[in-house]
Backbone bond lengths (Angstrom), bond angles and torsions (degrees), N, CA, C in turn:
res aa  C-N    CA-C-N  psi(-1)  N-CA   C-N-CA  omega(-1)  CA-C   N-CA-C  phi
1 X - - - 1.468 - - 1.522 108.47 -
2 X 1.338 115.64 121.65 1.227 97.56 167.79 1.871 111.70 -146.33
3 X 1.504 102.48 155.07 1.870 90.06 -171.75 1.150 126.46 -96.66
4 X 1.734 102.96 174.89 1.562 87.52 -159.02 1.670 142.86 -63.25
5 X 1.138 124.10 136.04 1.476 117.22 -173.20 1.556 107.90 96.53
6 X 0.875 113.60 17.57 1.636 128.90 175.55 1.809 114.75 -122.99
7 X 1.098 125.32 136.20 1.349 126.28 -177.12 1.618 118.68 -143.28
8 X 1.196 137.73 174.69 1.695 122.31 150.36 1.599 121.96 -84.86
9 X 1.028 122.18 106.95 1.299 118.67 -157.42 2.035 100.31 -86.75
10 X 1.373 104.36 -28.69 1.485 96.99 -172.80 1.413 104.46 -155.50
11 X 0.805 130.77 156.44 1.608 145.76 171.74 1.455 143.71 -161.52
12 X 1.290 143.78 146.13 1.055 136.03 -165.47 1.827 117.02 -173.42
13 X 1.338 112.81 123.64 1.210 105.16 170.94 1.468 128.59 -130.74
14 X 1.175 116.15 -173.57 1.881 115.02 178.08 1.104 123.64 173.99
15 X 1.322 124.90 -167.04 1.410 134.66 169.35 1.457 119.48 -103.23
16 X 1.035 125.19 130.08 1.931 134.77 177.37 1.371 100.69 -118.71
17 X 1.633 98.88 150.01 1.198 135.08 159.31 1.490 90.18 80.93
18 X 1.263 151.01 47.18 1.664 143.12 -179.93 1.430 93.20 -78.81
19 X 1.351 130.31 109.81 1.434 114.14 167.68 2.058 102.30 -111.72
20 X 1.374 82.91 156.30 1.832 84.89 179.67 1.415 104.49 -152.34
21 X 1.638 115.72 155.44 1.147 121.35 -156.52 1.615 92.10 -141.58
22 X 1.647 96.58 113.77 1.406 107.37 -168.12 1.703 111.16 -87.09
23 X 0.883 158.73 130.95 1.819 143.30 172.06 1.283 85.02 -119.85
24 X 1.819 124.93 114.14 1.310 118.79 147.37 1.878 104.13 -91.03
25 X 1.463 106.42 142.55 2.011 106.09 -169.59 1.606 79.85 -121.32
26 X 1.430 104.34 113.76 1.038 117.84 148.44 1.838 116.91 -118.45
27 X 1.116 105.51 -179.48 2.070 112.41 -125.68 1.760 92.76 -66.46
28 X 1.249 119.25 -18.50 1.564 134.92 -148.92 1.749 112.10 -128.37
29 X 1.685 104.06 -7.66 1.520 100.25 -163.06 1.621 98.17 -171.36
30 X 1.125 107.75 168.06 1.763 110.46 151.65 1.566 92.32 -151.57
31 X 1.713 82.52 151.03 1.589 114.76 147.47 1.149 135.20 -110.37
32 X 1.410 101.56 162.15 1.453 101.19 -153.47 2.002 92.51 -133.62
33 X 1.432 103.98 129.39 1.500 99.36 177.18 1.607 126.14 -132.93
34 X 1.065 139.60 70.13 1.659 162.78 -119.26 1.513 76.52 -93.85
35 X 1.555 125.33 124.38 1.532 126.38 133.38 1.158 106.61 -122.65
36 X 1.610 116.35 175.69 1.269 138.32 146.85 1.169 137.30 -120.87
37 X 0.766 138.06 104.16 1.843 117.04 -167.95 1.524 106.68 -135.11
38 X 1.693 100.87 173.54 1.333 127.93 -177.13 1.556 108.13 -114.80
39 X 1.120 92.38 133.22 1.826 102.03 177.81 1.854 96.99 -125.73
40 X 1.570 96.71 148.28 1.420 122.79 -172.57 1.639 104.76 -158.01
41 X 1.242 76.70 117.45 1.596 92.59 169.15 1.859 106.48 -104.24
42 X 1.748 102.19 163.87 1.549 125.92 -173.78 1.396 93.12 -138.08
43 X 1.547 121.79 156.08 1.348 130.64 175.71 1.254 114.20 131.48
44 X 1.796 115.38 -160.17 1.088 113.90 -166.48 1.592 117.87 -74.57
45 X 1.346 146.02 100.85 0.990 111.31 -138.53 2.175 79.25 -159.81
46 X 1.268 109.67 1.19 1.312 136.06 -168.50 1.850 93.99 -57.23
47 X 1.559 123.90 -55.61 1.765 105.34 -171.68 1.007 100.33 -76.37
48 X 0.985 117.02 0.57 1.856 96.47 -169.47 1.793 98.11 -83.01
49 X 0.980 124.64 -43.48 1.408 129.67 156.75 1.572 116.11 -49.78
50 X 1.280 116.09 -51.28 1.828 97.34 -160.71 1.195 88.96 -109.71
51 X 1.877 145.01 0.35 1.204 123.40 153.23 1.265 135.15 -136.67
52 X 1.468 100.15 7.01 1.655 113.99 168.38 1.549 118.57 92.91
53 X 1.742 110.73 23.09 1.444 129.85 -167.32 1.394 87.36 -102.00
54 X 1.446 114.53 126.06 1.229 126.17 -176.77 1.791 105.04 -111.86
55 X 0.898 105.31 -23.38 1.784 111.91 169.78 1.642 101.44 -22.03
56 X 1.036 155.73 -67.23 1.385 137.04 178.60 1.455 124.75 -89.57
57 X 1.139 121.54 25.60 1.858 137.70 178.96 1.985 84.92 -90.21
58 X 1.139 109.83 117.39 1.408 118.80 147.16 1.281 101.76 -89.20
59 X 1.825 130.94 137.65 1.298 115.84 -165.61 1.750 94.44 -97.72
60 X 1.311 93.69 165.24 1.222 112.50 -158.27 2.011 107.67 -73.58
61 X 1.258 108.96 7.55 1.479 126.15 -177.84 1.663 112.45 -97.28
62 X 1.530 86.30 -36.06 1.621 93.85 153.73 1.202 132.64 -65.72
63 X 1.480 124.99 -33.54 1.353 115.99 -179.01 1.618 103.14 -64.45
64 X 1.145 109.29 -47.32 1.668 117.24 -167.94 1.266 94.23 -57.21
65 X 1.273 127.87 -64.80 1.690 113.57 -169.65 1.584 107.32 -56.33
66 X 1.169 122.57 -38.02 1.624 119.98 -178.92 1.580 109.41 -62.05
67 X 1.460 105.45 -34.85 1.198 95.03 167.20 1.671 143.18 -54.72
68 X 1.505 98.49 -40.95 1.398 139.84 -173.49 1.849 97.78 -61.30
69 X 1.111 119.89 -49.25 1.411 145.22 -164.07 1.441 87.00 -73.95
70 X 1.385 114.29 -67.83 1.735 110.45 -169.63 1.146 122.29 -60.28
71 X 1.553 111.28 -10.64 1.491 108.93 -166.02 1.845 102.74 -98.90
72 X 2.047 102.49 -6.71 1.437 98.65 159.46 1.299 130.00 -73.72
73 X 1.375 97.56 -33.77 1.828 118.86 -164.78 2.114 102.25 -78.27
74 X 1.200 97.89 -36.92 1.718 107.61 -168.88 1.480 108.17 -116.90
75 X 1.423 112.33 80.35 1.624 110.92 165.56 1.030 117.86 -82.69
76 X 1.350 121.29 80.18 1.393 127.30 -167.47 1.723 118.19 -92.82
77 X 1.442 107.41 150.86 1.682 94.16 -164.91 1.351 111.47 -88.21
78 X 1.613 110.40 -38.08 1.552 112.50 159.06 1.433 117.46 -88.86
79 X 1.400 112.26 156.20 1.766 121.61 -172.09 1.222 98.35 -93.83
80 X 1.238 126.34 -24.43 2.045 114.06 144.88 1.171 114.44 -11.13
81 X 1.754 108.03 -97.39 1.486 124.63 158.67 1.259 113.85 -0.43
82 X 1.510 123.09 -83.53 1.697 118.47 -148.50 1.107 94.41 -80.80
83 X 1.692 149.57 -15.01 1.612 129.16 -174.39 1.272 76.88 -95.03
84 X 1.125 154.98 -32.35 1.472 132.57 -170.66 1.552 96.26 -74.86
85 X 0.734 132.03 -31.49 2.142 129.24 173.93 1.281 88.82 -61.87
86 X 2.025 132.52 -60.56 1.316 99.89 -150.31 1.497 112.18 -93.14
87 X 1.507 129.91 -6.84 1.447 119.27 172.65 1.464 89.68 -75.98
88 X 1.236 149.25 -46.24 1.516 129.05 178.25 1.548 112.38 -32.74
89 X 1.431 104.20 -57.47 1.685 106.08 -175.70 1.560 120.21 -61.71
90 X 1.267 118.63 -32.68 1.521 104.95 -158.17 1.651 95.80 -105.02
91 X 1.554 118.78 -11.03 1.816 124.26 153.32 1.484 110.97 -52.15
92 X 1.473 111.29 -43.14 1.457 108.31 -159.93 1.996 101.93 -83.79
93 X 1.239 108.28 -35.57 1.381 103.31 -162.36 1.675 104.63 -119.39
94 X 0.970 94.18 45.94 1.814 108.30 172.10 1.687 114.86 -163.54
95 X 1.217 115.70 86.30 1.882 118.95 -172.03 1.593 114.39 -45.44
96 X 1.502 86.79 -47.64 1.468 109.04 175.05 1.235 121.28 -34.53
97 X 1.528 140.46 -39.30 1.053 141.07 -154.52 1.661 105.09 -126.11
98 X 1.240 96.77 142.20 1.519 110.66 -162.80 1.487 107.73 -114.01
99 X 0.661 135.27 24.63 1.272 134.81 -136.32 1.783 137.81 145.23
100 X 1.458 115.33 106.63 1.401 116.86 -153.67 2.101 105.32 -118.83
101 X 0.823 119.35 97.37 1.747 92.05 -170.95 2.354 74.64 -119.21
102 X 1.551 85.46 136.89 1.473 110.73 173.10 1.551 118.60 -135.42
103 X 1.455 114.96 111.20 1.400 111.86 177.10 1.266 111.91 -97.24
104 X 1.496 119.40 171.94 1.283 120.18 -162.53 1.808 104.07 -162.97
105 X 1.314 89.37 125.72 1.742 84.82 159.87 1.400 104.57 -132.77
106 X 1.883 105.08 178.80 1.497 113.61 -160.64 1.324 105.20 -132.05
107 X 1.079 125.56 118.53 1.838 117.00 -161.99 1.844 88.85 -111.34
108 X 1.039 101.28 115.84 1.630 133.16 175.13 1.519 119.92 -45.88
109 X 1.376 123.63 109.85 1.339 121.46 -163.95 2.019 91.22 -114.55
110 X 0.938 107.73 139.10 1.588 116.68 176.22 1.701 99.53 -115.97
111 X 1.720 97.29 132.98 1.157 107.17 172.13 1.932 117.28 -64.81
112 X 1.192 116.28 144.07 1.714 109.30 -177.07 1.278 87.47 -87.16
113 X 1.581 107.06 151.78 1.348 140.56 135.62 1.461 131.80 -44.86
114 X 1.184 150.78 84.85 1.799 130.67 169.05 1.403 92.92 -121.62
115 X 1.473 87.19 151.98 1.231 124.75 -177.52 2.106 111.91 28.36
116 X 1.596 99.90 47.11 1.476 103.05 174.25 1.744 119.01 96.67
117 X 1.521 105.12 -26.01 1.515 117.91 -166.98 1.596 88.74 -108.44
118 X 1.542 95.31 156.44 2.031 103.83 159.75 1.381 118.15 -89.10
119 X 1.468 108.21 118.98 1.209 107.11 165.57 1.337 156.94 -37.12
120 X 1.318 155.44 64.73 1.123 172.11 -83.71 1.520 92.41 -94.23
121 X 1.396 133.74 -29.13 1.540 121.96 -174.74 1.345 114.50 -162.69
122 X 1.710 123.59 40.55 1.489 139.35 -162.75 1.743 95.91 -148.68
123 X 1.579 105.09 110.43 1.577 112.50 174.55 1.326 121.44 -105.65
124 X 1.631 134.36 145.26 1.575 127.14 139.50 1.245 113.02 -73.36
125 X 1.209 105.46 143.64 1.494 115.13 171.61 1.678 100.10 -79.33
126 X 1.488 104.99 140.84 1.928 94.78 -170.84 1.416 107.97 -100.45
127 X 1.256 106.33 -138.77 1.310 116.31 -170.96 1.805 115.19 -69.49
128 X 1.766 110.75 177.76 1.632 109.48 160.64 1.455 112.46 -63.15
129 X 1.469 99.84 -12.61 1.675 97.94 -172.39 1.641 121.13 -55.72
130 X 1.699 140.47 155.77 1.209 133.08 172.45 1.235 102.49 -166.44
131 X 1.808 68.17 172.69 1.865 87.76 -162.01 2.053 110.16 -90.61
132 X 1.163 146.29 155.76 1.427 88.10 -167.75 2.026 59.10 -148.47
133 X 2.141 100.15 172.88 1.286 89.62 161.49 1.806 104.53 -152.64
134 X 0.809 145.09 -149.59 1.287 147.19 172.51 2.013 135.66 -177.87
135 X 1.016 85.05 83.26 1.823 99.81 -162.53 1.293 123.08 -85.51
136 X 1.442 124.02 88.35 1.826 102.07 -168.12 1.442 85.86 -110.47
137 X 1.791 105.38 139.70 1.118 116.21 -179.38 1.768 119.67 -123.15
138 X 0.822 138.82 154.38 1.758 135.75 170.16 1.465 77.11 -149.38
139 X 2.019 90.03 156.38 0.952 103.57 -178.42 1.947 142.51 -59.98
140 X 1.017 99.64 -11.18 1.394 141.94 166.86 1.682 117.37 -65.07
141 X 1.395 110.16 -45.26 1.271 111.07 -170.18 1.361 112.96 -161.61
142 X 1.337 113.92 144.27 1.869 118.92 175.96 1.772 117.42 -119.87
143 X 1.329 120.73 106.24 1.319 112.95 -171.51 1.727 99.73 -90.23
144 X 1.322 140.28 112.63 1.301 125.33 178.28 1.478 104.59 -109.93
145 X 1.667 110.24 129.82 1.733 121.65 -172.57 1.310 102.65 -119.61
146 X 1.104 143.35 121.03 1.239 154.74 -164.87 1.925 97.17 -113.71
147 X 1.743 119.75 -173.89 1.181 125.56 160.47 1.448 88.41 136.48
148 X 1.645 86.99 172.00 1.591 119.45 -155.04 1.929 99.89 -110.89
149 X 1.467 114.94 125.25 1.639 114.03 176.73 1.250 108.17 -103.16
150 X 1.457 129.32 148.15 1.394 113.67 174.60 1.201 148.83 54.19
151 X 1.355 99.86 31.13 1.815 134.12 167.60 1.692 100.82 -44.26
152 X 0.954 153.28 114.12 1.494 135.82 158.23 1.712 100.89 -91.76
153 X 0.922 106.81 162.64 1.762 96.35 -176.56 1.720 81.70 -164.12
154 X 1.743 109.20 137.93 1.857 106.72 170.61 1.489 76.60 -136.77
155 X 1.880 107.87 142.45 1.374 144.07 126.50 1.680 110.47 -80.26
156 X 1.094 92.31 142.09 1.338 110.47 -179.20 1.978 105.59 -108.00
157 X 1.134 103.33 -32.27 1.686 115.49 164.22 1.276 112.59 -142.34
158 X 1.821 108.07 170.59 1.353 91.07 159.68 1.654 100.25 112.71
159 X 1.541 117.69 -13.12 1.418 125.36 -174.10 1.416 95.34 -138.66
160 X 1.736 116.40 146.92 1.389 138.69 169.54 1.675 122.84 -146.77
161 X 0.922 90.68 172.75 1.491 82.58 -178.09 2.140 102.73 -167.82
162 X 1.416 99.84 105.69 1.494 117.80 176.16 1.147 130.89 -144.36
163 X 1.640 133.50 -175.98 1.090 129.54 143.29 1.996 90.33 82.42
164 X 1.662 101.68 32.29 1.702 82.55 -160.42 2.065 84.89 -116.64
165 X 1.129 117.75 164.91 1.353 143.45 155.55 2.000 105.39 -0.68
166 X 1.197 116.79 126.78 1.612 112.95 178.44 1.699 94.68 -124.26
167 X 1.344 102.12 154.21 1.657 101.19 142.05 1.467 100.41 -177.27
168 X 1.703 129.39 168.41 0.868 129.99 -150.10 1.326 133.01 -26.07
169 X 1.487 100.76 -27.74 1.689 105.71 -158.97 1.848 101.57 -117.38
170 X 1.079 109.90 21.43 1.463 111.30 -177.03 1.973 109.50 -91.34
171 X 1.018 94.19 130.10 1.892 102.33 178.07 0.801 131.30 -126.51
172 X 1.941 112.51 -7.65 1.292 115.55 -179.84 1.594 107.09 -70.24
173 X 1.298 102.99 135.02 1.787 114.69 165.13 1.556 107.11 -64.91
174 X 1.239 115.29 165.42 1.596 140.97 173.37 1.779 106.20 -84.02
175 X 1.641 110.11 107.72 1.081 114.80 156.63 1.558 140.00 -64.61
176 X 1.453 126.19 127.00 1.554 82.01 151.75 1.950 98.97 -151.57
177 X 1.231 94.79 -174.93 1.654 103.92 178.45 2.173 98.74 44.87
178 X 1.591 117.26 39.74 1.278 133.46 -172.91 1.443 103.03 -92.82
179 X 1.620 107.64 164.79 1.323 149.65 169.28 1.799 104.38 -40.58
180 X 1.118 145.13 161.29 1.384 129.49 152.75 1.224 107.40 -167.40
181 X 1.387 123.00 110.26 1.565 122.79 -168.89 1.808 96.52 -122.80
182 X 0.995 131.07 142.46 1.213 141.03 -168.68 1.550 119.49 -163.14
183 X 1.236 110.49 136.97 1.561 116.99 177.49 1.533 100.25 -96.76
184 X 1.009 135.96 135.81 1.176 151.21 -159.05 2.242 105.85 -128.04
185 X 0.894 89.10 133.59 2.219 97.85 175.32 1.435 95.14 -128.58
186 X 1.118 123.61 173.52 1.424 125.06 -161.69 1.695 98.44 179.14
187 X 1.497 111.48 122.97 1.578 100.29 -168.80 1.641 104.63 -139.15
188 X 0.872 128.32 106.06 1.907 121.25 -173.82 0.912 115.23 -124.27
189 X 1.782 126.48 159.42 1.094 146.43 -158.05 1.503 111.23 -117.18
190 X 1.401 118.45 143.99 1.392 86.21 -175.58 1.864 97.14 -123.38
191 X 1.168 135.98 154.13 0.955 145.40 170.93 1.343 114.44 -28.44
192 X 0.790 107.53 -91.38 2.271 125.46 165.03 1.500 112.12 -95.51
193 X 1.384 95.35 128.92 1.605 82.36 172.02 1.348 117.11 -100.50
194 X 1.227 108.45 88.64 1.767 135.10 178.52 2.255 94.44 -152.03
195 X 1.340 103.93 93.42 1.469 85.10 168.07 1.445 98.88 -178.27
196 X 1.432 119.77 163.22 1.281 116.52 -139.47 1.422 87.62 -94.01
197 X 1.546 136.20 107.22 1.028 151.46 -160.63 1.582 117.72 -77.30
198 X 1.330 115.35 -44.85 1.046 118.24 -165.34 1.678 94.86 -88.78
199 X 1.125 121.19 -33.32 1.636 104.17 178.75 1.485 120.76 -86.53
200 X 1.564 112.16 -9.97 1.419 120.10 151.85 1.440 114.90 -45.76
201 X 1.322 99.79 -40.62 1.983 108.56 -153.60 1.866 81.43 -84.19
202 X 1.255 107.44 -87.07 2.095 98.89 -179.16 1.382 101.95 -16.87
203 X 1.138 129.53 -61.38 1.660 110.50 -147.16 1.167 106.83 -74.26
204 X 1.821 122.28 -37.16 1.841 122.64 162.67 1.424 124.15 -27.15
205 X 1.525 75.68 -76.02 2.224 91.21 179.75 1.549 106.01 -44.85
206 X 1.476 120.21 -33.04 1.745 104.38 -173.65 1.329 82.51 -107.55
207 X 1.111 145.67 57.89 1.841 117.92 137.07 1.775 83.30 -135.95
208 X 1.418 128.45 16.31 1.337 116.68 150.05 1.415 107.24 -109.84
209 X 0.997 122.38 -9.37 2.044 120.81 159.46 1.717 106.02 -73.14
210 X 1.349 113.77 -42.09 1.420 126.73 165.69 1.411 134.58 -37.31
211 X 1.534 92.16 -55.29 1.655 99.35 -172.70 1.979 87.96 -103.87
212 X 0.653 134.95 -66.51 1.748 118.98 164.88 1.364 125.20 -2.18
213 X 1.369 108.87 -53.09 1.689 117.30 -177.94 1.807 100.93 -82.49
214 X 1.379 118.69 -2.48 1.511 104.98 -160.62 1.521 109.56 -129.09
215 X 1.242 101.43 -33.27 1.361 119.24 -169.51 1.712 106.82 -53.97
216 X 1.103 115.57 131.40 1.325 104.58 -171.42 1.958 98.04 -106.42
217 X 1.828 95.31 90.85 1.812 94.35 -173.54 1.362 115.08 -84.92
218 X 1.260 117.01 163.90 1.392 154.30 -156.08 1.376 127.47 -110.84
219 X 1.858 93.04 -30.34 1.281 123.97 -168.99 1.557 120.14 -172.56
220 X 1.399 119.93 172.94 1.259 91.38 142.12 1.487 148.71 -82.85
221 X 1.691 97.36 -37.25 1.745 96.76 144.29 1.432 140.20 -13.51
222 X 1.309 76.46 -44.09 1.584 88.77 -169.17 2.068 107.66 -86.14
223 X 1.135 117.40 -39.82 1.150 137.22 -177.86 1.880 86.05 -53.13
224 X 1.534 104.58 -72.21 1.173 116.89 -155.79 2.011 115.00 -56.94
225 X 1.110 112.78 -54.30 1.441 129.09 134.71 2.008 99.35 -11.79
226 X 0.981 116.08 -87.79 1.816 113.56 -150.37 1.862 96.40 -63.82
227 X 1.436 118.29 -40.33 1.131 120.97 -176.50 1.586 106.22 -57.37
228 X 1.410 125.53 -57.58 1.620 108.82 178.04 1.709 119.94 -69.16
229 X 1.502 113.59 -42.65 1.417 109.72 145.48 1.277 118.92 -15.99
230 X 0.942 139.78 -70.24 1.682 149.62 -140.79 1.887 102.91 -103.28
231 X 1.549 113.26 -16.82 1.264 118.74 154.35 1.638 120.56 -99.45
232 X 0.910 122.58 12.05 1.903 120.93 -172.22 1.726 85.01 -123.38
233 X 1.580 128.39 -13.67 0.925 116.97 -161.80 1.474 116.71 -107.33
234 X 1.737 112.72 -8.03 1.184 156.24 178.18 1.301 131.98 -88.16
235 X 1.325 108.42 -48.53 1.453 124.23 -163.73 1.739 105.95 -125.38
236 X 1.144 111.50 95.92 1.763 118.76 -171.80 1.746 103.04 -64.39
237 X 1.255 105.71 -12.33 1.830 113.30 -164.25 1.442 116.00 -75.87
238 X 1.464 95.01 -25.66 1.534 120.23 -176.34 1.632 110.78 -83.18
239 X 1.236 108.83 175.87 1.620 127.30 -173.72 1.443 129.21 -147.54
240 X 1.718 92.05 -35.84 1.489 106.58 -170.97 1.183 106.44 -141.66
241 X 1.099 148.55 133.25 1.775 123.32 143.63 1.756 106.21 -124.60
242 X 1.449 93.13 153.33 1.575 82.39 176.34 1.497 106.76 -126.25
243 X 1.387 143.48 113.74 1.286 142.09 118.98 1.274 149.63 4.36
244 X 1.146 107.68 122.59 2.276 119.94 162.84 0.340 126.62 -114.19
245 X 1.690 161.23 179.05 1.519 148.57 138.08 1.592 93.41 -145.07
246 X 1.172 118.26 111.75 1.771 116.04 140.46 1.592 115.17 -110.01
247 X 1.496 93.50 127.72 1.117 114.01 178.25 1.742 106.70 -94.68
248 X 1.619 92.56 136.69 1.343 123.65 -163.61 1.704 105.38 -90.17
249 X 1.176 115.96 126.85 1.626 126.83 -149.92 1.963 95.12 -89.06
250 X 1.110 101.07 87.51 1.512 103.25 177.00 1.838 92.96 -124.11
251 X 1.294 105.64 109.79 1.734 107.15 159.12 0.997 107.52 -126.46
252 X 1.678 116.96 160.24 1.354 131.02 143.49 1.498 117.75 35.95
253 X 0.921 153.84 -150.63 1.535 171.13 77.97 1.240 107.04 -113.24
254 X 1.313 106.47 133.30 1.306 132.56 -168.53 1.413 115.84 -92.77
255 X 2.095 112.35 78.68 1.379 113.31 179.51 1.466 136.64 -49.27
256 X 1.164 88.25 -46.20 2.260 121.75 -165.19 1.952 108.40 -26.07
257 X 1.216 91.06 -43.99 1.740 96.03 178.28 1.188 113.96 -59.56
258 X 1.816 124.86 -11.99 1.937 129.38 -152.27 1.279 71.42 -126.69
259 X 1.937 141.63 -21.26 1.724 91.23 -172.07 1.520 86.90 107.81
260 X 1.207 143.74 -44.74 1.675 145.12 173.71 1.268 139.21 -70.58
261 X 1.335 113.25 124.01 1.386 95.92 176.47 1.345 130.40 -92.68
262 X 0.854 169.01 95.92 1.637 170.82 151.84 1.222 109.98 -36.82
263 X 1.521 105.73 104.37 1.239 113.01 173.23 1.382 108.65 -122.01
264 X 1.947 99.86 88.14 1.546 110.21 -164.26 1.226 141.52 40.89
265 X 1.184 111.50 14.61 1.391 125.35 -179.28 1.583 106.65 -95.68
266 X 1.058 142.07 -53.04 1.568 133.08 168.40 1.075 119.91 -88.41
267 X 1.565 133.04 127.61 1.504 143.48 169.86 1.458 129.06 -119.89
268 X 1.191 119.80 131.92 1.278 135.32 -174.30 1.460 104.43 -61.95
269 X 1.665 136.99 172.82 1.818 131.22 135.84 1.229 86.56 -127.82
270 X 1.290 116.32 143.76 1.442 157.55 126.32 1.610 124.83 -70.47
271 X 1.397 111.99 73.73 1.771 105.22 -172.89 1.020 120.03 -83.73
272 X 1.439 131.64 33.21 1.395 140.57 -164.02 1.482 101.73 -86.31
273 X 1.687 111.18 -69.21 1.328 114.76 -175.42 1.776 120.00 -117.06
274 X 1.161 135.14 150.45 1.064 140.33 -156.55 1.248 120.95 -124.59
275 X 0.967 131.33 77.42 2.118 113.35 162.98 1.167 130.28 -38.86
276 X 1.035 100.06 125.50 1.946 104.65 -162.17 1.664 98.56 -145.32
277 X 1.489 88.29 160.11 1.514 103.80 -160.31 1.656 107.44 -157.87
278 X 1.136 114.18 122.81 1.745 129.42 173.04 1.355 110.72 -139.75
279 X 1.731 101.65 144.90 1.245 128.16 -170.48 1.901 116.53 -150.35
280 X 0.720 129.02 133.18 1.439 148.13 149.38 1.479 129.37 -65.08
281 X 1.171 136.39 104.44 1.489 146.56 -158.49 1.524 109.54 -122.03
282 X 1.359 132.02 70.06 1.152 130.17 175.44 1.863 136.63 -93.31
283 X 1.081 128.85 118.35 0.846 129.90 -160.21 1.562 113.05 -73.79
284 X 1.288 112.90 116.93 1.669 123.67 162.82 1.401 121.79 -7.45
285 X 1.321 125.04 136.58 1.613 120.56 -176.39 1.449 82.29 -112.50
């Protein structure tokens, strides 16, 4: 029921947080492949809202088990791959739905070490770092966005920052030849989604470890700027990527009151507030 001059203008539902833990055992080794993802469906999905007809609701317990199922049938090495298996599946065998967008991240398992060799079936769990991806598909079209969350990356030199904007209430001093620790996100588009994903993703992460260690910044702007540069300029597969940077509050410590001098060698963090910085890098049609 609904009154007059009122309508459903948009809607959408799904399942979050599906995580799954793949072990393919082959004769010499295993792998191990940790996702999580979110599924969202688009479509007809309008009575179930204005009259309580559930006839086209696949429940949302289903996606997770469909998921669970795909992740037997599709051991895939990039997480490209398997969300591209499961918006294929639930497009093909559900009319109802018009529309599939599934994100995904990959939480990093490191093979252990004993006694000098890698262990054939013993992991660390790694860093905050991940692999992440984002696929919305209709039958018509597949946009696939890949990128990197929670990069931390520290220079120890090599970054400054001056010569910038004053007014009454400004105190920061003029850096230079400085400290620079930054969390870095990284998000790209790829032209077609047909492309060899996982060596797209390696060659990113090292020409942003690349230009990070080299780049001689200005800012973070400026940092952030050379890093997608140096990927749109690299990777022909790509189209778009978009960028973050928060920089992680490590200064100085302030000896002089103990009698010490600090000559950049000890630093305080302050995690209260953050400088942060985003940008969009799109390549020319």
């Amino acid at each position: 029921m609904s009154a007059p001059g009122i309508h459903l203008a948009e809607n959408e539902y799904g399942e979050s947080s599906v995580r799954v833990l793949r072990v393919t055992r082959r004769d010499d080794r295993h792998e191990v492949k940790d996702m999580t993802l979110d599924v969202r469906f688009q479509g007809d999905f309008g009575s179930a809202h204005t009259a309580g007809e559930n006839r086209n609701i696949l429940p949302a317990d289903t996606m997770r088990n469909t998921i669970l199922v795909l992740a037997k049938q599709y051991p895939a090495e990039a997480i490209e791959e398997f969300v591209q298996h499961a918006t294929e599946h639930f497009l093909t065998y559900n009319s109802q739905i018009s529309k599939v967008e599934i994100t995904a991240q990959e939480q990093p398992w490191t093979r252990m070490t004993v006694d000098g060799k890698p262990h054939s079936s013993a992991f660390v769990c790694g860093s905050e770092e991940r692999r992440t991806t984002r696929i919305r598909a209709t039958r018509d079209e597949t946009v696939v966005q890949s990128g990197i969350e929670n990069l931390t990356l520290l220079r120890t030199e090599g970054a400054s920052f001056a010569l910038f904007m004053r007014d009454p209430y400004t105190t920061l001093k003029e850096t230079v030849d400085a400290l620079l620790s930054a969390n870095i996100s990284a998000r790209w588009t790829y032209s077609e989604p047909d492309a060899s994903y996982s060596t797209v993703f390696h060659g990113i992460r090292q020409m942003i470890l690349d230009t990070f260690a080299t780049h001689d910044s200005r800012s973070i702007q400026h940092m952030l700027y050379a890093l997608g540069h140096a990927a749109l300029d690299n990777f022909e597969a790509i189209r778009e990527i978009q960028l973050s940077l928060r920089e992680e509050n490590f200064r100085p410590a302030d000896l002089k009151p103990f009698g010490v001098e600090n000559e950049s060698e000890v630093y305080s963090w302050s995690g209260d507030a953050h400088a942060n910085s985003e940008a969009t890098l799109r390549r020319d049609v």
